[in-house]
C-alpha positions in Angstrom: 13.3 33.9 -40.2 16.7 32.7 -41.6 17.9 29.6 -40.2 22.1 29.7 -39.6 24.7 28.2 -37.9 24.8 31.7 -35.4 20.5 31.0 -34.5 20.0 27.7 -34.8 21.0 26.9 -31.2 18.5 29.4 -29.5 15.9 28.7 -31.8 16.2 25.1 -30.9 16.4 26.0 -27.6 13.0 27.9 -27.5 11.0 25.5 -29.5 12.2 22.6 -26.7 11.8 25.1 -23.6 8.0 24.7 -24.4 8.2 21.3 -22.9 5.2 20.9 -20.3 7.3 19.5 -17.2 10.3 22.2 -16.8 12.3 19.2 -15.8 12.2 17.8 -19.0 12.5 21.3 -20.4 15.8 22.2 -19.0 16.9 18.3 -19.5 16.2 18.8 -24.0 17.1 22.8 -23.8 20.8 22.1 -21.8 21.3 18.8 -24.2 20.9 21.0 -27.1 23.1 23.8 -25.8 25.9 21.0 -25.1 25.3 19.0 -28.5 25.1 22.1 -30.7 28.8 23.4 -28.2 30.8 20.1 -28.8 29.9 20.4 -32.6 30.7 23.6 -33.1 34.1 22.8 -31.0 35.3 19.6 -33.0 33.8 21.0 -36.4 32.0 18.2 -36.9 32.0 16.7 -40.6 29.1 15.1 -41.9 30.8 12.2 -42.7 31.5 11.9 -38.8 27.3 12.8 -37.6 26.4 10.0 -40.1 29.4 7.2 -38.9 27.8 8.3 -35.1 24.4 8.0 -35.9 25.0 4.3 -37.6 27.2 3.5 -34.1 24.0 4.2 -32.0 21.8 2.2 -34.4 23.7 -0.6 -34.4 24.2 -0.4 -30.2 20.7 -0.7 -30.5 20.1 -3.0 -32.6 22.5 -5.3 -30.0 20.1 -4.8 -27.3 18.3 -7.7 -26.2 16.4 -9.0 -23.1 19.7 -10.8 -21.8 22.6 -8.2 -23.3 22.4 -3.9 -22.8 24.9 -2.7 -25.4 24.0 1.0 -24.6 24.3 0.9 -20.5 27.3 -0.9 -21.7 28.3 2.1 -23.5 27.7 4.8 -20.7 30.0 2.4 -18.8 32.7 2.6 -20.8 32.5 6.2 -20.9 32.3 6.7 -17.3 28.8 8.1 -17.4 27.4 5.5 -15.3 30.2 6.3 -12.6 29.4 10.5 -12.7 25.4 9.3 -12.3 25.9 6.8 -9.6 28.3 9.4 -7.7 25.9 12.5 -8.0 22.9 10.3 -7.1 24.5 8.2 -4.7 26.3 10.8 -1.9 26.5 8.9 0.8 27.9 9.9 4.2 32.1 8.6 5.1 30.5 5.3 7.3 28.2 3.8 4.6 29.3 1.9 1.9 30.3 3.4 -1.6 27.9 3.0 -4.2 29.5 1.8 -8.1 28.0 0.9 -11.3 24.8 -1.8 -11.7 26.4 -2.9 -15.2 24.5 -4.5 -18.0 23.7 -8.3 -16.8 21.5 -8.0 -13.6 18.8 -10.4 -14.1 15.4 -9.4 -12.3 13.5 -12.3 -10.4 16.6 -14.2 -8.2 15.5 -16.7 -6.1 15.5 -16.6 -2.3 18.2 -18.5 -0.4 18.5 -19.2 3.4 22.0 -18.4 5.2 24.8 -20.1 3.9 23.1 -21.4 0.6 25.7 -22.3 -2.7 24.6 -20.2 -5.1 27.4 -21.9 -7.6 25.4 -25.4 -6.4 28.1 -27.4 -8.3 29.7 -25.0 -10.8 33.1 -25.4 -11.5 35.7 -23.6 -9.5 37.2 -22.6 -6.2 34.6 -22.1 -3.3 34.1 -18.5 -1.6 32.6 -17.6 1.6 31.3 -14.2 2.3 30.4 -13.0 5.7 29.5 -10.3 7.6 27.0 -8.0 8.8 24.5 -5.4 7.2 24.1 -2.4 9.8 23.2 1.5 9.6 25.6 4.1 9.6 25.7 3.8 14.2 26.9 0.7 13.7 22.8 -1.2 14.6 22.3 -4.5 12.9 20.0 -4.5 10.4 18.0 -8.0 10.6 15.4 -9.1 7.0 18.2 -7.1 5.0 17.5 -7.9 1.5 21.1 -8.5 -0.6 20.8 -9.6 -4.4 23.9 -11.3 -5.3 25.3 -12.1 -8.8 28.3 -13.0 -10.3 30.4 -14.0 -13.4 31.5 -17.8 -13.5 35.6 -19.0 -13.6 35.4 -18.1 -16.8 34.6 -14.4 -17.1 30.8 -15.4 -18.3 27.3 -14.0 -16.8 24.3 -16.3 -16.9 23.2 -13.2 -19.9 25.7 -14.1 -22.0 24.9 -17.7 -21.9 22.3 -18.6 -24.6 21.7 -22.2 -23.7 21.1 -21.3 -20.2 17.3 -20.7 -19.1 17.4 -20.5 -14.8 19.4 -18.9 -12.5 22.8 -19.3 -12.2 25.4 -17.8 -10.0 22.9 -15.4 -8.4 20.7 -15.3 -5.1 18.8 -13.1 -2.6 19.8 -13.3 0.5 18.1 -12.3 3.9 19.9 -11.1 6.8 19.5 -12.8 10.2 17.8 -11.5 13.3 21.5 -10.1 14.5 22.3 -8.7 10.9 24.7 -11.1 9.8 24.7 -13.0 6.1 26.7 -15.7 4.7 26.6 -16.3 1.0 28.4 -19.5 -0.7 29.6 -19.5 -4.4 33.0 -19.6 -6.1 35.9 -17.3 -7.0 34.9 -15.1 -9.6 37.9 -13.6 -12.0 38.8 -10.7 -13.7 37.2 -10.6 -17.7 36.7 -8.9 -20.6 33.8 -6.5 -21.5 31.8 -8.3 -24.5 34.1 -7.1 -27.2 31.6 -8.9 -30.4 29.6 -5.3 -30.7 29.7 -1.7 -31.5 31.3 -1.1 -28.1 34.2 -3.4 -28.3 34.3 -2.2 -32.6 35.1 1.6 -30.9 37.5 0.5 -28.1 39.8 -1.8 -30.5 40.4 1.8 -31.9 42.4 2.6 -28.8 45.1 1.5 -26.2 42.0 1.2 -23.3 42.1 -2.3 -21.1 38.7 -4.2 -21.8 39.2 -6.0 -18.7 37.6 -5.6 -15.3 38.9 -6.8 -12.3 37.6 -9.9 -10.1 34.6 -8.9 -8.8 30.7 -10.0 -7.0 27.4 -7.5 -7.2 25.5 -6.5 -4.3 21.8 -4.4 -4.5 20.8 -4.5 -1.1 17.0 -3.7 0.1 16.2 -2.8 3.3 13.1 0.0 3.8 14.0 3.3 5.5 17.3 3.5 3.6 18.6 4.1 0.4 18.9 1.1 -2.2 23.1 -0.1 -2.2 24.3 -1.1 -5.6 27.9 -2.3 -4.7 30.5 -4.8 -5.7 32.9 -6.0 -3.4 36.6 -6.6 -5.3 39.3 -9.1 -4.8 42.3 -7.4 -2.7 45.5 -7.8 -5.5 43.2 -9.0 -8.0 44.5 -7.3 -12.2 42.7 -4.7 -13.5 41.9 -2.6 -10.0 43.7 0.6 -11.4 42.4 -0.1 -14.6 38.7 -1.3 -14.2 37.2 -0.2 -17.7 33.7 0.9 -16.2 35.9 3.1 -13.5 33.9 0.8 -10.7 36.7 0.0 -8.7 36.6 2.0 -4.7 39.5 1.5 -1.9 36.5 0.7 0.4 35.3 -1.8 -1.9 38.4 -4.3 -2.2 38.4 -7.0 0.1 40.7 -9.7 1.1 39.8 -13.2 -0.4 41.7 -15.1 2.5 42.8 -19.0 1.9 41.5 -21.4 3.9 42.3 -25.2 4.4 40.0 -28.0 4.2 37.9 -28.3 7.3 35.3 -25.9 9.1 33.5 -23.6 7.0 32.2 -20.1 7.4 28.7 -21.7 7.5 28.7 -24.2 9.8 29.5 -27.2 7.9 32.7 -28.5 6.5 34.9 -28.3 3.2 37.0 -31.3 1.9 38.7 -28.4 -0.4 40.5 -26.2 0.7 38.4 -22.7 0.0 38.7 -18.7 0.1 36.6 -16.6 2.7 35.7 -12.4 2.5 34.5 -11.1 5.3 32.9 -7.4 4.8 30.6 -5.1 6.7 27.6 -3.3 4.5 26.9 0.0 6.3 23.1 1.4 4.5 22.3 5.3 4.7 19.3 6.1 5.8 16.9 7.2 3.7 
């Protein structure tokens, strides 16, 4: 048979519907029915297929154990969004899900209540407290919530080179009544890693590389489904503008000044300090 532009699609399309699981069967045949459409609507010029195949090499080729150029790229497309929102439907009470992004870092270390997870970096120190409960409002004690954050300056423990431990990140372990309290500092708003093929595309266009003030939650707790979260600074820049489409109403929080003195866990501040309070609600599984 003569191979054209008018057959090519269903004769791809039958040669990958042989696949042996028919999930990954109508996963290759739809991909190939979508590629082949979009080409076919742009008229896509070789000149372009070869500029977009050396793009994905080179994303790639950026991808170490500490950076993830490609999740980074499904970010800034708002794939990752669409993928957390059709696997992530939760009911109205429990807490919106958002994007894992590229610098979570397997392997935190345990902390008891209260602990400084910034233990002496630079900046201004943040409380948060609360409660982890299920959707009827029923603490949930042994909660499990792995916390990380950028430092004052915009940077993850990833994109530090010379750093080889944790840094700025913690699990966490709710008490017998559900309730948590996590130390570190004010995180701020920062740029996406602009140095790669991501940041080469988006210099091409009038797109904010910034996100807005934010710290990661993945909380664990068996019976219910896994929360990937972030909880945002309340009049932070960059909210309406987030440039991984993170950002959720539910999700932004008041960071609330406090004076030197008693703080959230117990003890006392000579600084004055910020404090968040916010309620995780899990669905059950």
């Amino acid at each position: 048979m003569s191979v054209d532009e008018d057959n090519i699609t269903e004769l791809a399309v039958q040669r990958w519907g042989t696949a042996h699981s028919p999930r990954l069967g109508l996963l290759m045949t739809e991909l190939i029915r979508h590629l082949h459409d979009f080409s076919r609507e742009v008229q896509l010029t070789e000149d372009e297929w070869t500029a977009a195949i050396e793009w994905l090499t080179a994303a790639g080729q950026t991808c170490d154990d500490k950076r993830q150029e490609l999740i980074l790229t499904s970010d800034v497309l708002g794939l990752s969004t669409l993928v957390v929102q059709l696997n992530n439907r939760f009911g109205p009470r429990a807490t919106p899900a958002t994007v894992l992004g590229p610098f979570h870092v397997d392997g935190s270390p345990t902390a008891p209540y209260g602990f400084d997870m910034s233990e002496g970096i630079e900046g201004t120190p943040l409380f948060f407290t609360g409660k982890v409960t299920d959707t009827g409002g029923k603490p949930l004690p042994g909660a499990v919530l792995d916390v990380w954050q950028a430092d004052a300056d915009g940077a993850y423990e990833a994109q530090l080179p010379e750093i080889d431990e944790a840094r700025l990140r913690a699990k966490y372990r709710t008490r017998e009544d559900g309730t948590y309290c996590i130390r570190t500092i004010a995180p701020r708003g920062y740029a996406i890693p602009m140095d790669g093929p991501v940041g080469d595309l988006m210099r091409r266009t009038d797109i904010s590389h910034f996100r807005p003030a934010h710290v990661h939650f993945l909380i664990h707790e068996p019976g219910f489904r896994k929360l990937t979260t972030h909880l945002f600074q309340e009049g932070g820049q960059y909210l309406e503008s987030d440039v991984v489409f993170g950002t959720k109403d539910a999700l932004i929080t008041p960071f609330t000044e406090r004076g030197a003195g008693a703080a959230p866990d117990g003890g006392t501040l000579e600084v004055p300090h910020l404090h968040a309070e916010y309620d995780f609600v899990l669905q059950p599984d």
